[in-house]
N, C-alpha and C positions, 0 to 999 in steps of 0.2 A: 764897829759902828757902820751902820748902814742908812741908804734912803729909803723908807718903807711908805706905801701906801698907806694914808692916814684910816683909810676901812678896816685895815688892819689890826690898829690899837684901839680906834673909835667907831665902834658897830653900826650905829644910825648917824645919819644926815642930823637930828637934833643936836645931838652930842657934838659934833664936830661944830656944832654953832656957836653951838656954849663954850666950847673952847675955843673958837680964832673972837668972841663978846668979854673973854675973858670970866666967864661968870664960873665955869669949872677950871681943875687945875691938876684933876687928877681922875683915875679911872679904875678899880676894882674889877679883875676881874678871873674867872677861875681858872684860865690857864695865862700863862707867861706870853703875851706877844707880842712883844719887843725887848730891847736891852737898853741899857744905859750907852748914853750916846748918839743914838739912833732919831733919823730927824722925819718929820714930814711936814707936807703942805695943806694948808685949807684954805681957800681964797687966794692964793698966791703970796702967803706968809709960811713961813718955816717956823716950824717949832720943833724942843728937842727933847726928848726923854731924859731926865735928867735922874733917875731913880726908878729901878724897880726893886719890890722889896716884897720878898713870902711873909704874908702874916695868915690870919686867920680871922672870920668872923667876927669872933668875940672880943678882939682888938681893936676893932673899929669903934670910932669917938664920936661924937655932936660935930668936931673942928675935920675930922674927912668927910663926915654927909656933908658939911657945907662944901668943902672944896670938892664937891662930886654933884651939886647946887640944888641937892635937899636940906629944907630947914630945920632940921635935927636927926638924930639919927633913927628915932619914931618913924619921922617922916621918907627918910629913905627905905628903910626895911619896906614898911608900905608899897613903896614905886617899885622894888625889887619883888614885890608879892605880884602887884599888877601887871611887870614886863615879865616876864619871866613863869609861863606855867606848872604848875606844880612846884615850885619853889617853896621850902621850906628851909627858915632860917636855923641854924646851925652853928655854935659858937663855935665846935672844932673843924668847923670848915675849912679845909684852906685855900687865899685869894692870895692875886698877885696886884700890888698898887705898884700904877703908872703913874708917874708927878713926870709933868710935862710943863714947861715955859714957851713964851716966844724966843726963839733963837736970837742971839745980836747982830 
């Protein structure tokens, strides 16, 4: 367990909104950058990683695009088209989800 800089597990300044707004709860993404356990700060709240987990593309559901605060999983692949150039989705992909809470 460490304290990590939240740019670390959350890439842009929007992200990090969306998680200390509560609106995200988790984070996909294609390599491992953090561990369970592992805490940071966004506004001067702590939160904790509370799960990472190897899946792959093609595992992803409607109920992670939402907790990642696209509204469906249509709609996420989309936003992953948009951010991300040359991006081409891939079911054997493989990603690492971050589920993260507010610490207590």
């Amino acid at each position: 367990m460490a304290h990590i800089d939240a740019n670390t597990v959350l890439p842009a300044e929007h992200i990090q909104q969306a998680v200390a707004s509560g609106r995200v709860s988790q984070l996909h993404r294609g390599d491992r950058y953090a561990d369970q356990g592992d805490t940071f700060d966004i506004d001067g709240e702590t939160f904790e990683v509370v799960e990472v987990t190897e899946r792959t593309l093609g595992d992803l559901t409607d109920e992670d695009a939402r907790a990642e605060g696209s509204e469906n999983l249509d709609a996420y692949r989309e936003r992953l088209n948009q951010a991300h150039e040359h991006f081409e989705w891939d079911d054997d992909a493989t990603v690492y989800r971050h589920r993260f809470e507010r610490a207590e």
